[in-house]
Structure formats: C-alpha cells, structure tokens
C-alpha positions in Angstrom: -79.0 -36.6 -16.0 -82.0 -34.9 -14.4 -83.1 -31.4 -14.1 -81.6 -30.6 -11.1 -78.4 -32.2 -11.6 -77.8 -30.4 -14.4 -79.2 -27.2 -12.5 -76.2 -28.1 -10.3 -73.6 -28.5 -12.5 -74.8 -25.5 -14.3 -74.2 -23.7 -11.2 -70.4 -25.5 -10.1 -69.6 -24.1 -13.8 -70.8 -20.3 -13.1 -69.3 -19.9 -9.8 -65.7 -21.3 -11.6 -65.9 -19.4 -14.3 -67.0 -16.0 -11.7 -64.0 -17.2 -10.1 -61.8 -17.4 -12.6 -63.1 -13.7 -14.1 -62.8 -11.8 -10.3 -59.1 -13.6 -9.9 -57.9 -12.6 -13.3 -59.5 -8.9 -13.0 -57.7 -8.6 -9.2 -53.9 -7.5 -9.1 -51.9 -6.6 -6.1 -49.5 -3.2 -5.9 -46.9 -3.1 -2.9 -45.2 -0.5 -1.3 -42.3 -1.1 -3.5 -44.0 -1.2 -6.9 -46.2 1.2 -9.4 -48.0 0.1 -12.5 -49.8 1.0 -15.5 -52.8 -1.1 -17.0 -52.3 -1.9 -21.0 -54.6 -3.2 -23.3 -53.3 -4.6 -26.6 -50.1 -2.6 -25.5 -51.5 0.6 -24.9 -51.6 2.0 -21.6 -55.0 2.8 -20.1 -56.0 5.0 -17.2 -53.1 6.7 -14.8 -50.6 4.7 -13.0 -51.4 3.2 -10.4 -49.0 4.3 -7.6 -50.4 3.3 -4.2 -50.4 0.4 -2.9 -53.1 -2.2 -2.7 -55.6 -4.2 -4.2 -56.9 -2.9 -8.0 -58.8 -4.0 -10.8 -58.9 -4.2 -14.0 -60.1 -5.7 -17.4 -59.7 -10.0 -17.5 -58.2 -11.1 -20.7 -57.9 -7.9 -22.2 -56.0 -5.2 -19.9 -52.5 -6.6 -18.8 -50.6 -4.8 -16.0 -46.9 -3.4 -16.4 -45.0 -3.2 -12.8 -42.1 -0.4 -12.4 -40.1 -0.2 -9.2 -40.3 2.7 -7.1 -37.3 2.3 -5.6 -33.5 3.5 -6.3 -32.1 1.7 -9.4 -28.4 1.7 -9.9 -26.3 2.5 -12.9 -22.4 1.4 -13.6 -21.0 2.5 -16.6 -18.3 1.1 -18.4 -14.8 3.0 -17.8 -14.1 5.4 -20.5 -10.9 7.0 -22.2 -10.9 10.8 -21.8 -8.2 13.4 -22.4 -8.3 15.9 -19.9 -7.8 19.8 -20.8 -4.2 19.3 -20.4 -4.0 16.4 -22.7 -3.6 13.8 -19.9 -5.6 10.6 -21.3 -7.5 8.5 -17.7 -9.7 6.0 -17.4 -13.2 7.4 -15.6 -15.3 4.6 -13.9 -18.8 6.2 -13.3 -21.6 5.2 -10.8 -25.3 6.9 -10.6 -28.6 6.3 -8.8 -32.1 6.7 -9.9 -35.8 5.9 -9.8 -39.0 5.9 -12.3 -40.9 8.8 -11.3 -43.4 9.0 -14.0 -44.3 5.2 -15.3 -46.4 6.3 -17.9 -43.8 8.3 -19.8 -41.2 5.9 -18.8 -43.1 3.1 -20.4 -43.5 4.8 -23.7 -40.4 6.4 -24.1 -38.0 3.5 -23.1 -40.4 0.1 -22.0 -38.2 -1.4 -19.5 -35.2 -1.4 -17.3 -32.6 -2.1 -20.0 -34.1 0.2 -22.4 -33.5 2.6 -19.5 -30.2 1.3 -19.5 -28.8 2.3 -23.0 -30.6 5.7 -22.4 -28.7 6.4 -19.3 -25.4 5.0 -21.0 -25.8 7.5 -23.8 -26.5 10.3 -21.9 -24.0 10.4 -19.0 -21.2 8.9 -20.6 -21.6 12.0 -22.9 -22.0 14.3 -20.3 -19.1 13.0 -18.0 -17.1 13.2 -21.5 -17.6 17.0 -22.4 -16.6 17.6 -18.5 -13.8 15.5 -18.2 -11.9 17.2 -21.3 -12.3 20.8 -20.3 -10.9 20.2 -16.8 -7.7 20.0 -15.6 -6.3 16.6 -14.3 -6.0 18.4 -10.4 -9.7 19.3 -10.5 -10.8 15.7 -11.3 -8.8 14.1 -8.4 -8.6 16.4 -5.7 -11.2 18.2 -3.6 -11.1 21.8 -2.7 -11.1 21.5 0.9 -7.8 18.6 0.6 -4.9 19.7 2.7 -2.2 18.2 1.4 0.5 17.2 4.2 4.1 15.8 4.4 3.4 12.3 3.8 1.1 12.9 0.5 3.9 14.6 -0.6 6.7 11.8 0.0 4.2 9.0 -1.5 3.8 11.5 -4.6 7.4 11.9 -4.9 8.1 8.0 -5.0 5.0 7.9 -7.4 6.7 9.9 -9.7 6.8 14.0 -10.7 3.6 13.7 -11.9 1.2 12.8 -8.8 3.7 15.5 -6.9 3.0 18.1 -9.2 -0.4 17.2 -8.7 -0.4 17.8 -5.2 1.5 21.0 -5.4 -1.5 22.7 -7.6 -4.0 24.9 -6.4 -7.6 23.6 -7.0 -10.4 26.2 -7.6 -13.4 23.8 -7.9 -12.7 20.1 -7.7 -13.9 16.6 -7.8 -17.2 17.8 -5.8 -18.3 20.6 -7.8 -17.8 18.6 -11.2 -19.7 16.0 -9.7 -22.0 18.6 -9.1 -22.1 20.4 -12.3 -22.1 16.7 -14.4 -25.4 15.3 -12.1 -26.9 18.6 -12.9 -26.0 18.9 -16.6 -27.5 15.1 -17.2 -30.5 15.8 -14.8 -32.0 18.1 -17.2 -32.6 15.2 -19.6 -34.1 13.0 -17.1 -37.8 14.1 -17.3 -38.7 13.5 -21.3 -37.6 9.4 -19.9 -39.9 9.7 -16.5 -36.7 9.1 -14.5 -35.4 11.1 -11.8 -31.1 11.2 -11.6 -30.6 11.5 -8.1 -27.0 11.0 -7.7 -23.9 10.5 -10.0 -20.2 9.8 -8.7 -16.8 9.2 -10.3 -15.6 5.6 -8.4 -12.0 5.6 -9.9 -10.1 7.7 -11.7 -6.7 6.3 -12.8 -4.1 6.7 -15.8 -4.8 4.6 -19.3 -2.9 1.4 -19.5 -0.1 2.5 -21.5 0.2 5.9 -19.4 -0.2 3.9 -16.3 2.6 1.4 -17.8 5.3 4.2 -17.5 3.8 5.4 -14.2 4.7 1.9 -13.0 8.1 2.3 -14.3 8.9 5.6 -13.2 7.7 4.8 -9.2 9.9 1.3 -9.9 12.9 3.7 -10.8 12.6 5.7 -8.7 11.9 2.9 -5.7 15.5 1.3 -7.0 16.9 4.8 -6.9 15.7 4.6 -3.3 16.8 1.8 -2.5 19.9 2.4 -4.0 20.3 5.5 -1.8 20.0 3.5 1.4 22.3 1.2 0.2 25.0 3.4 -0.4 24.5 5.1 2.9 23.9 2.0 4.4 27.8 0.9 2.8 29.3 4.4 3.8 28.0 3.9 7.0 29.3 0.2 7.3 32.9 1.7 6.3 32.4 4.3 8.8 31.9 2.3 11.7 34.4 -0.1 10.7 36.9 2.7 10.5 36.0 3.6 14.1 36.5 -0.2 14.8 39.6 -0.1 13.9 40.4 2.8 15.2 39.4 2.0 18.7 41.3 -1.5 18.2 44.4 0.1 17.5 44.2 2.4 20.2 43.5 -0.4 22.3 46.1 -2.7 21.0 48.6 0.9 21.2 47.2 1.0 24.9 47.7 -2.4 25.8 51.7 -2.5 24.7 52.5 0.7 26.3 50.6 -0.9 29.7 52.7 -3.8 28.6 56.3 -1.8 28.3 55.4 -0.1 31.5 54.6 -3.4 33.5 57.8 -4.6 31.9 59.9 -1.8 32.8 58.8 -1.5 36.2 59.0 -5.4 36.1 62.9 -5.1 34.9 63.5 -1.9 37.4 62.4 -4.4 40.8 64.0 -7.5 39.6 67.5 -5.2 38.7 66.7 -3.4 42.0 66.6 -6.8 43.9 69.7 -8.2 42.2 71.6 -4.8 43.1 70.0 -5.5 46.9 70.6 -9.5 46.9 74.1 -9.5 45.5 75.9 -5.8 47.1 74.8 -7.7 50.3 77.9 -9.7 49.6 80.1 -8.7 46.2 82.1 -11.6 46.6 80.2 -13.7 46.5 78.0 -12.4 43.6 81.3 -12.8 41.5 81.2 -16.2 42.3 77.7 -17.0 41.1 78.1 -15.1 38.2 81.1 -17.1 37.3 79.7 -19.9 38.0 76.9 -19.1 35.9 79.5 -18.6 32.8 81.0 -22.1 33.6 77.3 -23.8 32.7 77.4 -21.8 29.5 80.5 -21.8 28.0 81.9 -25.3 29.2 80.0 -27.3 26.4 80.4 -31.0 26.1 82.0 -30.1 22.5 83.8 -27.0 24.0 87.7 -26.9 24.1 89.2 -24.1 25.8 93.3 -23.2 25.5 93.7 -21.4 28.7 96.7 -21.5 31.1 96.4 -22.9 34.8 97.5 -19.7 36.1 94.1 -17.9 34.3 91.6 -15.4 36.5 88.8 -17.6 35.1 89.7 -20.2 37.0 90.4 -18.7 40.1 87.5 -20.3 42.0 88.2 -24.2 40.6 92.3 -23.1 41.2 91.5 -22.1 45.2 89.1 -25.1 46.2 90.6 -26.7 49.0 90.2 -30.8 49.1 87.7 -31.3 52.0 89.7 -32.5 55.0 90.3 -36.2 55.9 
C-alpha cells in the first residue's frame, strides 16, 4: 500500500473513532426525564434537570435517568384494629415524584428501592392512625348528611353499619387523610422524593368479621323477607275473607231476589187462577176433578166406591150424545 493510501485509511480510522468518541460522550434529557452523570458509580457534577442535549465523559462517566413525573404507590391491604377494637382491612394509594435525583440516587438507587422505603414508611404511618381513631372517623366525612335511605341500607346491613351512621364525626376520613400525608411527608426529603398525595381506596371488615357481617345482613334479609311473607299471607286471608264475604252476600242477595220473584211469581199465577176459574165456579170444580181423575185412577189403582158417590158425579151425569 502506498503513502497516500494509507494516509487515507489513516484518516477513515480517525474520523470513526472521533465519531464513535462525540456519539458516546452525547446523551439526550427530555422533558419527562432528569439525570445524574456517574463514573465508576459515583455521581459527578449536579443533576441534570433540563432538557436537552449534554455531555459527558465516553467510556468512563455513565448516565442515571430518573422520571420527573408522578409515580404511583399501592400498598398491600393491612389488618388494623381501630381505637374501639374493630379489626378492617385498609387498602392505601399515594402519589409521588423524585425531586432531588442526587439524594434519591444515594439513598435508595432506583424505583423499587424507592418502593420498600415508601412501604415501610406509610404503612407505618397509616397504622399508628388507623388504631387511635374511631371506626366512624375512618369511614365517614364530616360534611356526610346522612338521609333516610342510608339508614334503611344500614339497618339491613346490620346494627353495626347503623350505629355507624348514627354517630357524630368530629374530623373524618378527610382530615386523617390529611394528618397521615402530612405525618409521612416529613420523611420524604432525607429519600429526594416529594409525597404529594396519599388516599385510603377501601376500607372494609377483616374476613372473619366480614363473614358474620354477611351473616347478620342474610338474617336479617330472611327476617325481611319473612316479614313480607307473613303480611303478604295475612293479607291473602284478608282479602279472601272479604271474598267470601261479598260472595255470601251475593249468593244471600240473589235468593231473597229469587224468593221475591217467586212470591210475586206465586201471587199472579194464584191471582189468575182466582180470576180464570171465579169467572165460572162450576166449572172450575169440574177441572179440578178432573184433574184428580188423571192422578188417582192408576192403571194398578182399585177403588171400592159406591155408584151413588159425589166423586163421580160428573162420569154419573154424562148424557149419551144423541142419535
């Protein structure tokens, strides 16, 4: 290879390897993002919190990224008693950011180190609140006004959850919130994190409490139910007794129509008789024994009776129609 072939590939190598060196010493920050250089894990300089393009050491300094946004927390749901010995489950939520990456990097490295720091400390903190308040603090707010239908779901809940709305509250749920987030923000700074929020998602009753909750509100639902049943069987024999009531009146009503239509019925039909027949008494004698002939002359009827007899006057004075 000649001299100026070599001068060439001399000068490919340099302008790679300058390359290489500017792109490894270039990093990017985002809006999003802060950072803190490192060389052989020790930070260098202050963090880098604006966004843009930086520099730093290549192959030496190394660059840790933090978030600056909001980062959020879910505990695990914890046991607590509460000042009146009432064991619940408390299911926590909080929100924070890194604020100072420098400290946050040295005290607890990462995200998950961040993690069990933030489990430690509010878990402890919501515990030493939780067990010196009273359960009616912890679920209601201040400014709640309870109405009618709170009050008839507590009482098929159980005596409990009514007694609970019947107690006065002199802080509640918001100002333990309040007192807890500020409690377990004074902690925050020694980790370079800022708490901004903390909120209880879900209070409820431990399993085995909750387990006779469930079987109080299903007693006292079948207690319900067995309360509309019975009025719903009174009121079935009530109406039924009015039923037949009413039919009897009815059927009473219909037979004295009935004996009325019949008398009156018997009154015209004796009334035309008396008319028909005093028209001519003679011969209303004669139909009426003629009448008697049809029912006591039987074809198995035998009768001892002289000729000379007033019952057979009529048969006794036909004449024999003339020749």
């Amino acid at each position: 290879m000649n001299r100026s072939g070599a001068a060439l590939v001399s000068l490919v190598l340099l302008v790679v390897g300058a390359v290489v060196v500017l792109r490894a010493s270039m990093f990017t920050i985002d809006e999003a993002e802060q950072a803190i250089v490192v060389q052989l894990g020790k930070p260098v300089g202050d963090p880098i919190t604006e966004p843009g393009l930086h520099f730093k050491m290549p192959f030496v300094q190394d660059v840790r990224r933090f978030d600056k946004r909001l980062i959020s927390w879910d505990g695990d749901p914890n046991q607590i008693p509460t000042r009146g010995e009432q064991f619940i489950s408390v299911d926590t939520t909080a929100r924070w950011r890194i604020v100072d990456p420098l400290v946050f990097l040295q005290r607890v490295q990462n995200i998950e180190g961040a993690t069990l720091r933030l489990n430690d400390i509010l878990d402890s903190v919501v515990r030493d609140h939780i067990s010196a308040t009273d359960l009616v603090e912890i679920v209601r707010s201040k400014d709640w006004k309870v109405d009618v239908k709170d009050l008839e779901r507590a009482q098929v809940a159980g005596q409990e959850d009514e007694k609970i709305l019947l107690q006065s509250v002199q802080t509640g749920r918001e100002e333990l919130v309040r007192s807890i987030l500020e409690q377990a923000q004074k902690a925050m700074p020694e980790y370079g994190i800022e708490l901004v929020d903390i909120r209880i998602k879900r209070v409820d009753y431990v399993e085995a409490v909750q387990q006779r909750v469930f079987e109080r509100m299903v007693a006292e639902r079948q207690r319900i139910a067995e309360q509309f049943r019975a009025e719903g069987q009174g009121r079935a024999a009530e109406i039924d007794g009015d039923t037949q009531k009413q039919l009897a009146e009815i059927n009473s009503e219909a037979r004295r129509q009935a004996e009325v239509i019949r008398g009156k019925a018997d009154a015209d039909a004796t009334r035309i008789y008396s008319e028909a027949f005093g028209a001519d008494p003679e011969f209303y004698a004669f139909l009426r024994t003629l009448e008697s002939y049809g029912r006591a002359l039987g074809p198995d009827t035998t009768f001892m009776l002289g000729s000379g007899s007033d019952y057979f006057r009529y048969l006794r004075d036909i004449s024999p129609p003339a020749k």
